[in-house]
MARKOL-880808 format. One record per atom (N, C-alpha, C): residue number from 1; residue in one letter; atom name; y, x, z. Coordinates in steps of 0.2 Angstrom, whole numbers, plus 2048, in hexadecimal, padded with zeros to 3 digits. Each point is the difference from the previous one (the first is absolute). Layout:
BEGIN
REC|NUM|A|CA|Y|X|Z
...
//
This chain:
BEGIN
REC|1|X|N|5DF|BA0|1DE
REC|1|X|CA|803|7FA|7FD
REC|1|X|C|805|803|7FB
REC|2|X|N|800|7FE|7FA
REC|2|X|CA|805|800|7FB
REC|2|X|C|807|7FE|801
REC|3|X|N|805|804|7FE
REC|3|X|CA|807|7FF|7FF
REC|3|X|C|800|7F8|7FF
REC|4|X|N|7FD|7FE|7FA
REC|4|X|CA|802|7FA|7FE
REC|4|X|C|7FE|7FA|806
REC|5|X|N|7F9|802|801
REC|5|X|CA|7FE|7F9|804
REC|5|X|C|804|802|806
REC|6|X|N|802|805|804
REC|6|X|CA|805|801|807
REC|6|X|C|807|7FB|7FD
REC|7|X|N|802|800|7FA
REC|7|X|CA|806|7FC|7FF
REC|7|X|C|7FE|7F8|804
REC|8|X|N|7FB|7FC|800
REC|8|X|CA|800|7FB|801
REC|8|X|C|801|7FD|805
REC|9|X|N|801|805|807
REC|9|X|CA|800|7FE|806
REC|9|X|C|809|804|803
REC|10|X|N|803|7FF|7FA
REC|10|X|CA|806|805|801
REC|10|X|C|806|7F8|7FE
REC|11|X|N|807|7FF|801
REC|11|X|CA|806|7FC|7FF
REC|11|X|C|800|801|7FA
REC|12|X|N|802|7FB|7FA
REC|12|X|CA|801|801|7F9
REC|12|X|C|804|804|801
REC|13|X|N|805|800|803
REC|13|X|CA|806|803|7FE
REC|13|X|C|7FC|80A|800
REC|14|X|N|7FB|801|805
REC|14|X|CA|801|807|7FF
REC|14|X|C|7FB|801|7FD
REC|15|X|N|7FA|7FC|7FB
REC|15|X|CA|7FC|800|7FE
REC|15|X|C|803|800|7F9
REC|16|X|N|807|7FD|7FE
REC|16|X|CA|804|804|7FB
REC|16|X|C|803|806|7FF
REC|17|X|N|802|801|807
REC|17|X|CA|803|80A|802
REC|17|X|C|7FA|803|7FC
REC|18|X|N|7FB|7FE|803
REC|18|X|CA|7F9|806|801
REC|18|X|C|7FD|800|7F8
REC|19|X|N|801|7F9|7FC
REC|19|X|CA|7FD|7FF|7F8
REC|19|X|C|805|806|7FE
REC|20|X|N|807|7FF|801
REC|20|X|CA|805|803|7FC
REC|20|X|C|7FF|809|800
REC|21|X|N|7FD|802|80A
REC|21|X|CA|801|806|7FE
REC|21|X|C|7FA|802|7FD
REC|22|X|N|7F9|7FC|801
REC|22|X|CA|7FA|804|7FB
REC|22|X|C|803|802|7F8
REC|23|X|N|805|7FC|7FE
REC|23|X|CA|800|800|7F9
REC|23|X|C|805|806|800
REC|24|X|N|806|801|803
REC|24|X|CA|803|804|800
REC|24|X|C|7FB|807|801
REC|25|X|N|7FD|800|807
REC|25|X|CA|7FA|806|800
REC|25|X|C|7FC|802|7FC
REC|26|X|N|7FE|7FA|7F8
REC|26|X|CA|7FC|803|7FD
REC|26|X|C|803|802|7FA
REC|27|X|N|807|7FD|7FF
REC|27|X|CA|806|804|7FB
REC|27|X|C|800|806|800
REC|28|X|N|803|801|808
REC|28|X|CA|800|808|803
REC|28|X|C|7FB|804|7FD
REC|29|X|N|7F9|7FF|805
REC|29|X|CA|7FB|805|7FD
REC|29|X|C|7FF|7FE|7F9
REC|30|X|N|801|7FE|7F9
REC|30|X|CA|7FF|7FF|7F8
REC|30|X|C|806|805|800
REC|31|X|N|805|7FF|804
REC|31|X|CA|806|805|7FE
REC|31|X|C|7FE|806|7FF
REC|32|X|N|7FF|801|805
REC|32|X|CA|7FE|809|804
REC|32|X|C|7FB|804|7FB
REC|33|X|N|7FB|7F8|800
REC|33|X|CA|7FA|804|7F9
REC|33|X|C|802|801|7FA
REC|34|X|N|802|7FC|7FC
REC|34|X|CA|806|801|7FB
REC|34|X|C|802|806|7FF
REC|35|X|N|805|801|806
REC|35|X|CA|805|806|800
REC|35|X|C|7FB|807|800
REC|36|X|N|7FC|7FE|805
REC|36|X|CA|7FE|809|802
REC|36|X|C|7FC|802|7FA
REC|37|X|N|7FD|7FB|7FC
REC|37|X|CA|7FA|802|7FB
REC|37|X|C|803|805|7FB
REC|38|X|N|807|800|7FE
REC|38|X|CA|803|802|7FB
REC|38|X|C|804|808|802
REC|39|X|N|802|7FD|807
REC|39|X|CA|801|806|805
REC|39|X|C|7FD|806|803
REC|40|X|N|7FB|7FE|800
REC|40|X|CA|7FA|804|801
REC|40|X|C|7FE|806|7FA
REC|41|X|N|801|7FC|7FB
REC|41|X|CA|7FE|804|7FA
REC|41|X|C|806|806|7FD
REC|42|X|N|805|7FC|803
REC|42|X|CA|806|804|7FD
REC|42|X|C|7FF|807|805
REC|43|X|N|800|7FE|808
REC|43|X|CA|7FF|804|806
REC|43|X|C|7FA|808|7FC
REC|44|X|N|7FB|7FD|7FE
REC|44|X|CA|7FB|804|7FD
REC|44|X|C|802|804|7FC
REC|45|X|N|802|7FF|7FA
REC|45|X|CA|802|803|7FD
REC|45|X|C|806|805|7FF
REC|46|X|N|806|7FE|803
REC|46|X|CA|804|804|805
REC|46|X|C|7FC|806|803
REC|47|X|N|7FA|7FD|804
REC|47|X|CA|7FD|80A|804
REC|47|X|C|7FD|803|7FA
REC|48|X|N|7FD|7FB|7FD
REC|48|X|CA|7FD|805|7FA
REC|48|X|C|806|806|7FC
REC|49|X|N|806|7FE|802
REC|49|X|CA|805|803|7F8
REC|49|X|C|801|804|808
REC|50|X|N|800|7FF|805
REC|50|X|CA|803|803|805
REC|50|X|C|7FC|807|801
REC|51|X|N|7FB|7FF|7FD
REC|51|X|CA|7F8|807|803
REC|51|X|C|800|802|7F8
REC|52|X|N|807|7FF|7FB
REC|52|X|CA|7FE|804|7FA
REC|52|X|C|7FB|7FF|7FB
REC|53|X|N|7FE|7F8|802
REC|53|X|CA|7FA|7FC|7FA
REC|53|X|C|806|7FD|7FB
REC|54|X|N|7FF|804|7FB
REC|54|X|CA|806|7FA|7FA
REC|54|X|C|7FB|7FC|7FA
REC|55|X|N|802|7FA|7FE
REC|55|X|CA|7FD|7FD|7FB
REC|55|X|C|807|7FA|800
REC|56|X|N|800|801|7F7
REC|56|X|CA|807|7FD|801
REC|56|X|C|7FE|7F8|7FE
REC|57|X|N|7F8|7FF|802
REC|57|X|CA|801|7F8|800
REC|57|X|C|803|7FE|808
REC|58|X|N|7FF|804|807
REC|58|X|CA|800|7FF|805
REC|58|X|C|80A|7FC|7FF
REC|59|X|N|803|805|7FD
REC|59|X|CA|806|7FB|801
REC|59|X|C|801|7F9|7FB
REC|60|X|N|7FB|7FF|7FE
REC|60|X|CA|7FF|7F9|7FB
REC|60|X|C|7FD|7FA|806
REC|61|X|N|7FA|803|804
REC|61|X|CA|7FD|7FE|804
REC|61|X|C|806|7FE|806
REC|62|X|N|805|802|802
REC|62|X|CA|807|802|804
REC|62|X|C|802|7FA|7FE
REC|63|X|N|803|800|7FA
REC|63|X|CA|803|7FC|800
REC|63|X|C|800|7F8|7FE
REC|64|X|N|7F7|801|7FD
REC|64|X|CA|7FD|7F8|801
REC|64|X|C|7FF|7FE|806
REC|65|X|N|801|805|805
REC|65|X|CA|7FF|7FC|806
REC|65|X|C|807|7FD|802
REC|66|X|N|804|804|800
REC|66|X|CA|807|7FE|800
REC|66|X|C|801|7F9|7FD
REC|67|X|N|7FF|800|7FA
REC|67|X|CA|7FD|7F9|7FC
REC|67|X|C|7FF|7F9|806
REC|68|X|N|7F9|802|800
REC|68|X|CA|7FD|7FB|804
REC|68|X|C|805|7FF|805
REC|69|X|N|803|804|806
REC|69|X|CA|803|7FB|805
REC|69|X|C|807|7FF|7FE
REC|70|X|N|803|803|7F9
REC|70|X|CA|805|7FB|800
REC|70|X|C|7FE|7F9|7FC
REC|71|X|N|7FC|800|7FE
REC|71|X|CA|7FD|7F8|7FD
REC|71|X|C|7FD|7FC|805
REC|72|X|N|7FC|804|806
REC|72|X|CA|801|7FB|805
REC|72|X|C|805|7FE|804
REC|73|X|N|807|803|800
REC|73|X|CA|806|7FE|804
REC|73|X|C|803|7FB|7FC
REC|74|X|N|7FE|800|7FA
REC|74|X|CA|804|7FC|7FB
REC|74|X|C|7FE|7FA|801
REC|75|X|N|7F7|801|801
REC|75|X|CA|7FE|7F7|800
REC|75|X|C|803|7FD|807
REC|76|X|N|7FF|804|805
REC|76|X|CA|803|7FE|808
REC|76|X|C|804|7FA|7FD
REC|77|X|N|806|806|7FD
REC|77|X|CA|808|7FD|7FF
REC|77|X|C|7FF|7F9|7FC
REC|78|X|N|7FA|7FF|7FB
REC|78|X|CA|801|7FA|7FC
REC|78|X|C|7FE|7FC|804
REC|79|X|N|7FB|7FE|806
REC|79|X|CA|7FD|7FE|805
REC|79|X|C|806|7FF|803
REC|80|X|N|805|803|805
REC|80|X|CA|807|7FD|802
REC|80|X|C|805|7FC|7FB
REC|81|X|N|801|804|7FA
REC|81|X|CA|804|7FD|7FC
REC|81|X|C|7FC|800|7FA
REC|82|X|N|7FE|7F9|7FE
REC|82|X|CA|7FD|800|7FA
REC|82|X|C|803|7FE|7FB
REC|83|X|N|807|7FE|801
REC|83|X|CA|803|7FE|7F7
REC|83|X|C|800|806|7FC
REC|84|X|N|801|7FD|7FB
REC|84|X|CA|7FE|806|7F9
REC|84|X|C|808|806|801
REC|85|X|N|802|807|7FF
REC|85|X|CA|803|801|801
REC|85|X|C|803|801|7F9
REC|86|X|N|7FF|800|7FA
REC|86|X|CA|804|800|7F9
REC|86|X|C|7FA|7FE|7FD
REC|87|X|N|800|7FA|7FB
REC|87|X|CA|7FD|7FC|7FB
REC|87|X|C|802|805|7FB
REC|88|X|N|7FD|801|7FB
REC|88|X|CA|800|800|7F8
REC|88|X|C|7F9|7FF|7FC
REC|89|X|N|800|801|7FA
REC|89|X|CA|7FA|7FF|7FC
REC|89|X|C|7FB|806|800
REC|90|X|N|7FD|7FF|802
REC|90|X|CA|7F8|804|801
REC|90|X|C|7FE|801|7FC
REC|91|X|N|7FD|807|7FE
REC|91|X|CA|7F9|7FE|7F9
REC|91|X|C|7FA|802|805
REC|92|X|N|7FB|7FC|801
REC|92|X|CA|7FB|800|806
REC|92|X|C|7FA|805|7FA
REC|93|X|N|800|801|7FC
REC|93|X|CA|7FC|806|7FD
REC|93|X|C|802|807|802
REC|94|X|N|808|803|7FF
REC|94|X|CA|801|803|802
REC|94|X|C|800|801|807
REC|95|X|N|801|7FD|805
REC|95|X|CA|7FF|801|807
REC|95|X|C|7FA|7FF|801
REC|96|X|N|7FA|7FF|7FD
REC|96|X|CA|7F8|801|803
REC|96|X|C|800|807|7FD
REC|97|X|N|801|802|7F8
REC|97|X|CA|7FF|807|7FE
REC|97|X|C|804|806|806
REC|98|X|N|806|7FF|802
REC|98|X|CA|802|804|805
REC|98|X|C|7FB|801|805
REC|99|X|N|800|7F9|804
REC|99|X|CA|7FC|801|806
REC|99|X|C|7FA|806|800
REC|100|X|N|7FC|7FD|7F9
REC|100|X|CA|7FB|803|801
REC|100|X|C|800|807|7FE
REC|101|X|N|807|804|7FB
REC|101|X|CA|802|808|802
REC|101|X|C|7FF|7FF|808
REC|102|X|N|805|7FD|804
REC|102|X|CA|801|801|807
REC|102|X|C|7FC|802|805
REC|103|X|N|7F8|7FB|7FC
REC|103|X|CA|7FB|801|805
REC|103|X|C|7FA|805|7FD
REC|104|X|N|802|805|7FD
REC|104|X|CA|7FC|804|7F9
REC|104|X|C|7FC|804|807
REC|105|X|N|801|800|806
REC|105|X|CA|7FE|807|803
REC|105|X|C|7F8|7FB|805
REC|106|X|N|803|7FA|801
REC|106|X|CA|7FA|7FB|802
REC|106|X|C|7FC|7FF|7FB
REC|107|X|N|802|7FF|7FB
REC|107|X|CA|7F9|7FF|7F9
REC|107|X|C|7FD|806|800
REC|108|X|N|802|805|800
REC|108|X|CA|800|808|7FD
REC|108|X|C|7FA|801|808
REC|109|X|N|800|7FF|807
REC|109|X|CA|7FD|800|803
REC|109|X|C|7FA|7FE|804
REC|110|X|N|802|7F8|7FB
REC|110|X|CA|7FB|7FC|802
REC|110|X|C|7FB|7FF|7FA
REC|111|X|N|802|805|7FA
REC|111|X|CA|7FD|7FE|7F9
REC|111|X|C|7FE|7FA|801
REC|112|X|N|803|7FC|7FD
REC|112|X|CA|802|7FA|7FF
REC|112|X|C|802|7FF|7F7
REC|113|X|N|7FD|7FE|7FB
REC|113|X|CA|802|7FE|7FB
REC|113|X|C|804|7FA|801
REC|114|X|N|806|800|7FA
REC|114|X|CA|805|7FC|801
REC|114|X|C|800|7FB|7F7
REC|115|X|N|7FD|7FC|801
REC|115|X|CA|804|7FD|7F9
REC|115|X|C|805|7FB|7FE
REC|116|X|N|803|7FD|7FD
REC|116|X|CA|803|7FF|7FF
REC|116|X|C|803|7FC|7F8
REC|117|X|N|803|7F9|803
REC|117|X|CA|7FF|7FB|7FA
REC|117|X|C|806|7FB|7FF
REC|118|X|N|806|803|7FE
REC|118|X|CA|806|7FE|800
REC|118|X|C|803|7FC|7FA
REC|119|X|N|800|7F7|800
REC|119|X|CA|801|7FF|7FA
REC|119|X|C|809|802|7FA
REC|120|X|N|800|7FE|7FE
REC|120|X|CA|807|802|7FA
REC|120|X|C|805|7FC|802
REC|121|X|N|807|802|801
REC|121|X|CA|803|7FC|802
REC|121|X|C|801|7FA|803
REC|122|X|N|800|802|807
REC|122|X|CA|7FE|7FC|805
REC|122|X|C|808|7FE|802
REC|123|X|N|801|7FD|803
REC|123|X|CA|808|7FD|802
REC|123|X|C|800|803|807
REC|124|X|N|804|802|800
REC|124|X|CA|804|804|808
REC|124|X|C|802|7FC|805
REC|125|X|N|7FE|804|807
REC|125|X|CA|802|7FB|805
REC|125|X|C|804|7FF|804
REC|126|X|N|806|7FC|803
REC|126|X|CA|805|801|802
REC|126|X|C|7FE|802|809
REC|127|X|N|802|806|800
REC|127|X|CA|7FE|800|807
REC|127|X|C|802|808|804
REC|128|X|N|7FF|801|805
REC|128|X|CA|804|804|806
REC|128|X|C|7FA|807|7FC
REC|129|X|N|803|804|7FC
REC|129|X|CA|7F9|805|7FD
REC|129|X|C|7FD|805|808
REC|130|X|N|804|801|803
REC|130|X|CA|7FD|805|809
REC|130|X|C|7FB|7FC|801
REC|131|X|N|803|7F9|802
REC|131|X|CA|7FA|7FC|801
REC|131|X|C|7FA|7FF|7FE
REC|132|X|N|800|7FE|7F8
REC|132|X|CA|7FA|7FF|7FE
REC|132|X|C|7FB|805|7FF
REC|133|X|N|804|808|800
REC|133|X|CA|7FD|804|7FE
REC|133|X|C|7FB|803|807
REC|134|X|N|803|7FE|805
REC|134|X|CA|7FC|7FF|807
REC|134|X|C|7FA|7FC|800
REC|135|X|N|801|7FA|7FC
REC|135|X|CA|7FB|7FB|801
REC|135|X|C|7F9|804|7FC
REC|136|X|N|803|802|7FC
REC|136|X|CA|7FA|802|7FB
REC|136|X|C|7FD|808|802
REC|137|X|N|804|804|802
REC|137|X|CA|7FD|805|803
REC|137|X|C|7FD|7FF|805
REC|138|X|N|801|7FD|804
REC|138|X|CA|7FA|7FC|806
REC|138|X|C|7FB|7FE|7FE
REC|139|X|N|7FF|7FC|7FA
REC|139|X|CA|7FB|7FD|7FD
REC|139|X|C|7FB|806|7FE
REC|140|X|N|805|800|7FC
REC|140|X|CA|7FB|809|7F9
REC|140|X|C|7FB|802|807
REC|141|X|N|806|802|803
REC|141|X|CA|7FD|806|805
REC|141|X|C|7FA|7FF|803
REC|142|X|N|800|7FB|803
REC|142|X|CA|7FB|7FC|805
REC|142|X|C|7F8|7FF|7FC
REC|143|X|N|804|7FD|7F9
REC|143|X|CA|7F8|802|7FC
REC|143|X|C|7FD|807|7FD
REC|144|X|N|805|804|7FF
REC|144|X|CA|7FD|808|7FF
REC|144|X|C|7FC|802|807
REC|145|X|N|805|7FE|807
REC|145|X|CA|7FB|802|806
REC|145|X|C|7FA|7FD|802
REC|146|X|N|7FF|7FC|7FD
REC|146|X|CA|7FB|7FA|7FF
REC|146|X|C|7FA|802|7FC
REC|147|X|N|800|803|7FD
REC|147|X|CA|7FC|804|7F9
REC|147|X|C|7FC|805|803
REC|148|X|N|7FB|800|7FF
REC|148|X|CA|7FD|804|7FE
REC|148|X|C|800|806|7FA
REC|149|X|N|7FC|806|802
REC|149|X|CA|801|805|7FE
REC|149|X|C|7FC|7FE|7F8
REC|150|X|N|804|802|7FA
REC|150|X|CA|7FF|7FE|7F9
REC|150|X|C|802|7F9|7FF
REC|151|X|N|802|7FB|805
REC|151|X|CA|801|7F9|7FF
REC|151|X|C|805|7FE|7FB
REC|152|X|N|7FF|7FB|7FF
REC|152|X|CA|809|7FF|7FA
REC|152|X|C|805|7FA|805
REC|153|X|N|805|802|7FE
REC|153|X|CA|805|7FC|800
REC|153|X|C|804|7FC|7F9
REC|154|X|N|7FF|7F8|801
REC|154|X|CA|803|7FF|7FA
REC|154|X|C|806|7FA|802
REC|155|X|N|805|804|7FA
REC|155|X|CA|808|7FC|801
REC|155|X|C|800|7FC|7FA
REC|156|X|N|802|7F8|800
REC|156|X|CA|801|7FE|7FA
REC|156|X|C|809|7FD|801
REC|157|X|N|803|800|7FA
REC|157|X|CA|806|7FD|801
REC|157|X|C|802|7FA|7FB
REC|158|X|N|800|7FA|800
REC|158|X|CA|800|7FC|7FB
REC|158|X|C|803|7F9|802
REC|159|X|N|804|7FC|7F9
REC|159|X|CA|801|7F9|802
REC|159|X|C|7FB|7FC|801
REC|160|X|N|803|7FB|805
REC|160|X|CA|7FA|7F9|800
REC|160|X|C|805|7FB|801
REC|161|X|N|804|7FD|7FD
REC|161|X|CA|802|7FC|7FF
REC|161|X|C|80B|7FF|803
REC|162|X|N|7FF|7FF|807
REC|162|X|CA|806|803|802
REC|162|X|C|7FF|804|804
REC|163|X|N|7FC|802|800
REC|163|X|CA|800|807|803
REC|163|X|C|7FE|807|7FF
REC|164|X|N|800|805|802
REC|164|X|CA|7FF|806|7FF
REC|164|X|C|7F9|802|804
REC|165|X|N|7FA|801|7FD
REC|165|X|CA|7FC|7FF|806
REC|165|X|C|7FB|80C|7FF
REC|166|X|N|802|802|805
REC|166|X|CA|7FE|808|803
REC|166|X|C|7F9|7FE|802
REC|167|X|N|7FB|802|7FE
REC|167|X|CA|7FB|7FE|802
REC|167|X|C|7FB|809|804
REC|168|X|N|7FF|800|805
REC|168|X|CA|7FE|807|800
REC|168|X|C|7F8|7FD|804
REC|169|X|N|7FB|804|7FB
REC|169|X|CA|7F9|801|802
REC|169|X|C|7FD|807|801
REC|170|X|N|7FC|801|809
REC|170|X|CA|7FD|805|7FF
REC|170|X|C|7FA|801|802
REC|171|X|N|7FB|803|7FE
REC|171|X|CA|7FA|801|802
REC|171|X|C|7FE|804|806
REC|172|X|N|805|7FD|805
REC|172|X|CA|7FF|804|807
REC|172|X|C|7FA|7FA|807
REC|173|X|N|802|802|805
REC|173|X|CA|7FE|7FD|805
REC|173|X|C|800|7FA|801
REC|174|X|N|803|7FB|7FF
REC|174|X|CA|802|7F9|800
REC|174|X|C|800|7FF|806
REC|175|X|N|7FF|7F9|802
REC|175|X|CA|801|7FF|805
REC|175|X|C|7FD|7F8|801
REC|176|X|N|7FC|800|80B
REC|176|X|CA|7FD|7FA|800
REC|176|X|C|804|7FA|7FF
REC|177|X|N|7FC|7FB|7FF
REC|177|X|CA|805|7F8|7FF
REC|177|X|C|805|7FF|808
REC|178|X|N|7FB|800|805
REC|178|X|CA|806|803|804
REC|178|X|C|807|803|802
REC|179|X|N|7FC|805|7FE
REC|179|X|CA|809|804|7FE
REC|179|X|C|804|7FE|7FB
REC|180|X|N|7FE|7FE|7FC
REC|180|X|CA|803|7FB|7F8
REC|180|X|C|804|7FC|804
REC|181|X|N|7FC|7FB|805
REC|181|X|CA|804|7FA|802
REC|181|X|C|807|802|803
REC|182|X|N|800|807|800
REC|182|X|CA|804|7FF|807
REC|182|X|C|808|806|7FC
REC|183|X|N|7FF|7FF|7FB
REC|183|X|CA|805|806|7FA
REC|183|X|C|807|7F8|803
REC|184|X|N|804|804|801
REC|184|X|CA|806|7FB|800
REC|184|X|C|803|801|80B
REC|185|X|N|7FB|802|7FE
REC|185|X|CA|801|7FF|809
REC|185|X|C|806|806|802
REC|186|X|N|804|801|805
REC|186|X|CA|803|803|804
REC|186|X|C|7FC|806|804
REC|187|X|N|801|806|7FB
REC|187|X|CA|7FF|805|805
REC|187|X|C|7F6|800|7F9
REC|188|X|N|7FE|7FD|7FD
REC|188|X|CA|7F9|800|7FE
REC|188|X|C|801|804|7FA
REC|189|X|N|7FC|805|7FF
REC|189|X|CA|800|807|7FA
REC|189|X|C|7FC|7FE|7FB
REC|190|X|N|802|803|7FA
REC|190|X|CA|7F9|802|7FB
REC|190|X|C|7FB|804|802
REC|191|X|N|801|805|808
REC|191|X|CA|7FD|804|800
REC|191|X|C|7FD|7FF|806
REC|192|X|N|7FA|805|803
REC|192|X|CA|7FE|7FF|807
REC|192|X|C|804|800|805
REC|193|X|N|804|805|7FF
REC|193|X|CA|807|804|804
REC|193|X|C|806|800|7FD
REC|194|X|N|805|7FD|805
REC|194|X|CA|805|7FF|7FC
REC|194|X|C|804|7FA|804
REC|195|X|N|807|801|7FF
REC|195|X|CA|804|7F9|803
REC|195|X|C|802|7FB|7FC
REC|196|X|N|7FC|800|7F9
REC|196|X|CA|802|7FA|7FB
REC|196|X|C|808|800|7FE
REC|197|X|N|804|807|802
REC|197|X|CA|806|7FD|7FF
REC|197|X|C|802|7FD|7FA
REC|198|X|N|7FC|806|7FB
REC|198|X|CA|7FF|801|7FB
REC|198|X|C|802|7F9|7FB
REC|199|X|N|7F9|7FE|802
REC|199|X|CA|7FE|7F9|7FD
REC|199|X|C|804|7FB|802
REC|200|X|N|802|7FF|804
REC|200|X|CA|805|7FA|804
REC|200|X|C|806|801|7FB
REC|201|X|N|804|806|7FE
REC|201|X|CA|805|801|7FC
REC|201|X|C|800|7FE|7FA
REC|202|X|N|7F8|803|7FF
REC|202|X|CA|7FE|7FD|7F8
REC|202|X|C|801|7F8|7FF
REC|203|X|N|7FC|7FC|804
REC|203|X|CA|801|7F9|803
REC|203|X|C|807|7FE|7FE
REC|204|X|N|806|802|804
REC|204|X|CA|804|7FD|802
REC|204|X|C|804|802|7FA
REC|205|X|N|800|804|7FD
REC|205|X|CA|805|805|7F9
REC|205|X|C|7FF|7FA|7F9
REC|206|X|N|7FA|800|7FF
REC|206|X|CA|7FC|7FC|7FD
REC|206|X|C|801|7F6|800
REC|207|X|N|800|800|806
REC|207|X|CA|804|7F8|801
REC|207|X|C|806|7FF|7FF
REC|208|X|N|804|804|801
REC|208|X|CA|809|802|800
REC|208|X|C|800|7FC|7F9
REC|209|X|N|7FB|805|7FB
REC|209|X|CA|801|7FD|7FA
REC|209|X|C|7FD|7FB|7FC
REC|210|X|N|7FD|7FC|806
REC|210|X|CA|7FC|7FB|7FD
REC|210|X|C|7F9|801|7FC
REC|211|X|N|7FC|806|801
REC|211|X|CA|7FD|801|7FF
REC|211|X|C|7FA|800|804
REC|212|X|N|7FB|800|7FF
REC|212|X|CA|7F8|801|803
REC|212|X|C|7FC|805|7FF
REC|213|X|N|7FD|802|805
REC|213|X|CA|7FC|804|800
REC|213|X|C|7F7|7FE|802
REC|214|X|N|7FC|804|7FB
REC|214|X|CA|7F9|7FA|801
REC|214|X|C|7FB|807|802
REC|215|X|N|7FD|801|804
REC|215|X|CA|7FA|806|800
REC|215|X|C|7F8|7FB|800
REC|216|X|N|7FE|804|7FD
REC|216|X|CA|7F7|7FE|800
REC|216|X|C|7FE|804|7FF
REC|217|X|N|7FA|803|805
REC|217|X|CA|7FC|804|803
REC|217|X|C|7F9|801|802
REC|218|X|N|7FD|804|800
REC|218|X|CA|7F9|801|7FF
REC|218|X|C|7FF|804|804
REC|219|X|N|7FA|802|808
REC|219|X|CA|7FD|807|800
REC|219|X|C|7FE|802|7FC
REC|220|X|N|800|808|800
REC|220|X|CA|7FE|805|7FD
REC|220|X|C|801|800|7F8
REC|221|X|N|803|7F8|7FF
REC|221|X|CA|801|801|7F6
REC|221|X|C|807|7FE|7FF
REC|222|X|N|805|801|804
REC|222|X|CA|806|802|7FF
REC|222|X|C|807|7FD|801
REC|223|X|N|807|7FF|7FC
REC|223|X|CA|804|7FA|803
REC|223|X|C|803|800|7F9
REC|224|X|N|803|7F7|802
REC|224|X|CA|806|800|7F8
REC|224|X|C|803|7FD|804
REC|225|X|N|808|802|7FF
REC|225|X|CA|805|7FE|803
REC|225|X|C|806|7FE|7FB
REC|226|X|N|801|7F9|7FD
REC|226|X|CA|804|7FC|7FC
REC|226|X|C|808|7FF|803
REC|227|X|N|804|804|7FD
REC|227|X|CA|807|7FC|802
REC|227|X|C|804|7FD|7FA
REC|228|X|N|802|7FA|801
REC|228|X|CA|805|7FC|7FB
REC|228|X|C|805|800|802
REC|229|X|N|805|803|7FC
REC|229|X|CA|807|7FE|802
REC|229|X|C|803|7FC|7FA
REC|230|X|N|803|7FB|802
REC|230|X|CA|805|7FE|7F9
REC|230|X|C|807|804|800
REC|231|X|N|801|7FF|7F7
REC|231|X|CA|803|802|7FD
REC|231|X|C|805|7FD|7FD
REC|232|X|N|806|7FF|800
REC|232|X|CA|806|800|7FB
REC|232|X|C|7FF|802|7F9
REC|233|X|N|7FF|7FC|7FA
REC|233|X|CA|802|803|7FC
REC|233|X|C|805|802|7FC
REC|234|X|N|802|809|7FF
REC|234|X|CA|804|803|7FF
REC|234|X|C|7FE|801|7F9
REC|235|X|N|7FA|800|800
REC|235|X|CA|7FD|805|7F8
REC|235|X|C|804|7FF|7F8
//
């Protein structure tokens, strides 16, 4: 008998204990996998330098992993506390072009082409830059992992009206209509594995500022991920 259907012959009351701890149990285990992925790889390469193997991408590789779990502590903290912690004006070109230096070593190993289609003076967004810089390197990321080997990834950045709308397309794995329905949910990934943290942040970052986020998706023929956020015009 399943966890879920034993719930039914138990008191509401501890058929809320038992809902709260599954969730909290399956935070935990997404925690652990998260953390140990990046830690593991640091782990390895530490014996390597340790047995006298040197290549000085290994401490590059060191340090993107250091990367990754302090960008997952970060999303944690916006999860507990999500108000913005310092607003200013953003140029949302510039912070995809970073990201994407930031994630040079996931394109570089997933050969993955990247294009890119950023209109001219675009008006800047007011908003917390940590933040949205998380939003979109979660996103990026998820569709280069998504990719297939030669596949492309494409970024567009343009107005549509009042809003700013990032539009990212890539020619990876996609996803069934099922798993589609279910993008928004608590603890539900882009990926097979995963605790969604990710996503839920993006979610939640993203509404803060009145904005949406649109995915449509295909097996085998790929994902486009649409965010709108409006804009103040400062221009």
């Amino acid at each position: 008998m399943s966890n879920r259907a034993s719930l039914h012959n138990r008191p509401l009351k501890d058929v809320k204990k038992l809902e709260k701890l599954e969730i909290v149990g399956e935070l935990a285990a997404g925690i652990v996998h998260e953390i140990r992925n990046p830690l593991t790889s640091i782990f390895g390469f530490v014996q390597l330098l340790e047995q006298g193997v040197h290549n000085k991408d290994y401490f590059n590789l060191i340090y993107s992993s250091f990367n990754d779990i302090e960008e997952y502590l970060k999303a944690l903290l916006i999860i507990a506390r999500p108000q913005p912690n310092e607003q200013k004006l953003v140029n949302m070109t510039l912070l995809v072009e970073g990201i994407l230096e930031q994630v040079k070593h996931k394109i570089n190993s997933n050969r993955v082409h990247i294009n890119t289609d950023f209109e001219l003076e675009l008006p800047n967004i007011l908003c917390d830059e940590t933040q949205m810089s998380i939003v979109f390197k979660n996103l990026i990321t998820n569709s280069i992992e998504a990719t297939l080997n030669e596949g492309i990834v494409s970024i567009f950045v343009r107005k549509e009206d009042t809003n700013l709308l990032i539009k990212i397309t890539d020619t990876g794995i996609g996803m069934s209509k099922e798993r589609l329905a279910k993008l928004g949910e608590p603890f539900f990934n882009l990926k097979e594995k995963g605790t969604g943290i990710g996503l839920m942040v993006c979610y939640r970052i993203i509404w803060q500022y009145n904005g949406s986020i649109f995915v449509e998706s295909e097996e085998n023929k790929g994902t486009t991920i649409e965010v709108r956020i409006p804009f103040l015009d400062y221009m």
